[in-house]
Each structure stands twice: as structure tokens, then as C-alpha cells.
C-alpha positions in Angstrom: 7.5 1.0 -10.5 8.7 0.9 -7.1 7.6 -1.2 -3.9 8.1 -1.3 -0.3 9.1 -4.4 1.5 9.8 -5.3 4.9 11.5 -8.1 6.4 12.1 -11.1 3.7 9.1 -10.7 1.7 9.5 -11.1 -1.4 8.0 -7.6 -3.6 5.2 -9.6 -5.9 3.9 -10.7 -2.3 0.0 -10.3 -2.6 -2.2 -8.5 0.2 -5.2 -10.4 0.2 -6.4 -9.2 3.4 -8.1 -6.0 1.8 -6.8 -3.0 1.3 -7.5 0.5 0.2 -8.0 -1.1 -4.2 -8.4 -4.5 -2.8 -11.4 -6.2 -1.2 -10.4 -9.1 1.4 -9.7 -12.3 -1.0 -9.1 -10.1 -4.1 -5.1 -10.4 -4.5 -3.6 -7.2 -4.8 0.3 -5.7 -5.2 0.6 -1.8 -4.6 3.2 -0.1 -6.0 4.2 3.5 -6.9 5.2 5.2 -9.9 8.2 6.9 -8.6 10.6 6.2 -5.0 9.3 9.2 -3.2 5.8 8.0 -3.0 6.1 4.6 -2.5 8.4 5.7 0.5 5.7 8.3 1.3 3.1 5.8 1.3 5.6 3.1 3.5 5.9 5.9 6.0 2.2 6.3 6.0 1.3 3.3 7.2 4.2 2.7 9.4 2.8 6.0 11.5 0.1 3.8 12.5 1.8 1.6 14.0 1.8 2.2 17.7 5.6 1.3 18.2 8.1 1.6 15.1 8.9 -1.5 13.2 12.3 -2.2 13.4 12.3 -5.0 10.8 15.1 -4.4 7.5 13.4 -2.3 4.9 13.8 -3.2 1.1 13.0 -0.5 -1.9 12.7 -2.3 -5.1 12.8 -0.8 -8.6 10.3 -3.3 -10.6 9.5 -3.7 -14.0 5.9 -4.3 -15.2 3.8 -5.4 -18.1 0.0 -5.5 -17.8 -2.3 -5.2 -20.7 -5.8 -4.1 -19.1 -5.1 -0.7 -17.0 -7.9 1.4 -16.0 -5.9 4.8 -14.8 -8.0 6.5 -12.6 -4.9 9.4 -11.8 -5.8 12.0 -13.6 -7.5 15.2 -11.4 -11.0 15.1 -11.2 -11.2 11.1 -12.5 -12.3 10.1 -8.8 -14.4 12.3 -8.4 -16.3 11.3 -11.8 -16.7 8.0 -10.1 -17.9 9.6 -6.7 -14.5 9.1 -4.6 -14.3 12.0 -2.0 -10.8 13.4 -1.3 -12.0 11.6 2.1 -12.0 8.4 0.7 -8.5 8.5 -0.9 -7.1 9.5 2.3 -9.8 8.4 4.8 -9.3 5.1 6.8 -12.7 4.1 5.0 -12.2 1.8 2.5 -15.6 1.0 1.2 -16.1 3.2 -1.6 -12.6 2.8 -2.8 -12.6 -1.3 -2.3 -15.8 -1.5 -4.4 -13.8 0.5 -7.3 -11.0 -2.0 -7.0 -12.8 -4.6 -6.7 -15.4 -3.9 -10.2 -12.2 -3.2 -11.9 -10.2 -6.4 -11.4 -13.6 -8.4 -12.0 -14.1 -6.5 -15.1 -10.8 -8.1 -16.1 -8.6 -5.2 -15.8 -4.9 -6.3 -14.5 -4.0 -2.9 -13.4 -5.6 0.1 -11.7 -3.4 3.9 -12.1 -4.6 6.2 -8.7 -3.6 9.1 -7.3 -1.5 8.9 -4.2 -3.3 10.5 -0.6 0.1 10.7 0.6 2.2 12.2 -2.1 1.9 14.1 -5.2 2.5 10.6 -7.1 0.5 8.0 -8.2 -0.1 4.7 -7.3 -0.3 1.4 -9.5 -2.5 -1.7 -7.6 -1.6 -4.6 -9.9 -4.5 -7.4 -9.8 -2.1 -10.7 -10.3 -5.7 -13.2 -10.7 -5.9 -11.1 -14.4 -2.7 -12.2 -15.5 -2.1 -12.6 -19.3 0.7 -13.8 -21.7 2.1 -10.4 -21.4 2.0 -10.1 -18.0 5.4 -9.5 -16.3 7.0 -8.4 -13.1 10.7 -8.3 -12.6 12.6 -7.1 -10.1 15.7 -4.8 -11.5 17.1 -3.9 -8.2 16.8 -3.5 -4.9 17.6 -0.7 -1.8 17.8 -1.5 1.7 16.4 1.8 3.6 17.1 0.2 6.9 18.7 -2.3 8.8 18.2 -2.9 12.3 
């Protein structure tokens, strides 16, 4: 897996703010099956930003172990759960947030989804379902800009 830092945060920081998989207060740790899309997604999000951020930015290569995925990557698996295109890529986080959220409260420690900014996919890691098995590790780390 890789994941997208900035600054000096470590990568198994959780966002429990919300996010797109992640209701507010449900700890959450995105990452992306391949460096393309997590950079894809990085770049995303910084475009929002009304100025650029000029703070270092850290790729890291991580290894996981979860043992409760729910992979919802697979074409037409959204839909099947009545996810619009428009929510994967909308600013709307509703629908997708109430997916995340059942999941992790269904005890899953893991959730596979497609990417809305690259042809990869996406693994949200749900660190309040941790097991004995679960694992991350970091197994190296790229800095993708210094200021």
C-alpha cells in the first residue's frame, strides 16, 4: 500500500474528522494500492486548496495485514449498493460515509474502493477493528517535495 504524508505526520495518522469512508469520530487511514493513485488522490485534494501547500511531502510504501476486508472495487460493486459515480467523486459524502461507516461497525478492518481520481483503488483501513493479525509497517519512504 502506499500513503501520502505531509509535514511530520506520521503515515498510520488517523482522520477522524470524516472523510469520504469515514464518518466524523470513526478513525480512518486511506491508502492506495499502487503510487500513482495515492499521488493522484494527494494531488486531488491539494487542488482545493486555495493557495499550494508548501509543506515537505512524504510517499510511503506500507505493509498491511487486516483480516475483515469488504472490497467494494470491483465495477459495478457500488452501484449494487446505490453509490452514484457522483458520489465517488462528488464533494457529497453522505452516501459514501454511511457505507464506511456500516462497514467498520459491522466489524470489518478494511474497506477495497475504487479510486474517483485514478484508475486505482483505494484501501480505508478502520484501526478501532484491529485484531491479532493486524499489522502496518512502514517499508520505506519518498520525499516528493521539500520546500
Amino acid at each position: 500500500m502506499y500513503r501520502h504524508m505531509f509535514a511530520d505526520y506520521p503515515p498510520d495518522r488517523e482522520n477522524t474528522l470524516g472523510a469520504r469512508w469515514n464518518p466524523p469520530k470513526v478513525p480512518a487511514i486511506y491508502t492506495s494500492l499502487d503510487r500513482a493513485t495515492v499521488i493522484a488522490e494527494a494531488e486531488y485534494q491539494i487542488s482545493l486548496e486555495p493557495l499550494r501547500p508548501r509543506a515537505r511531502r512524504t510517499v510511503y510504501q506500507v505493509e498491511v495485514a487486516l483480516s475483515a476486508t469488504l472490497d467494494l472495487s470491483a465495477p459495478g460493486a457500488p452501484s449494487g449498493l446505490g453509490i452514484s459515480s457522483h458520489d465517488l467523486a462528488g464533494m457529497d459524502h453522505t452516501v459514501c460515509q454511511v457505507i464506511g461507516g456500516a462497514a467498520e461497525h459491522l466489524d470489518h478492518d478494511g474497506l477495497f474502493v475504487p479510486s474517483a481520481r485514478a484508475s486505482g483503488i483505494n484501501l480505508v483501513i478502520y484501526p478501532n477493528r484491529q485484531t491479532a493479525s493486524y499489522r502496518f509497517e512502514v517499508r520505506s519512504a519518498e520525499v516528493i517535495y521539500e520546500p
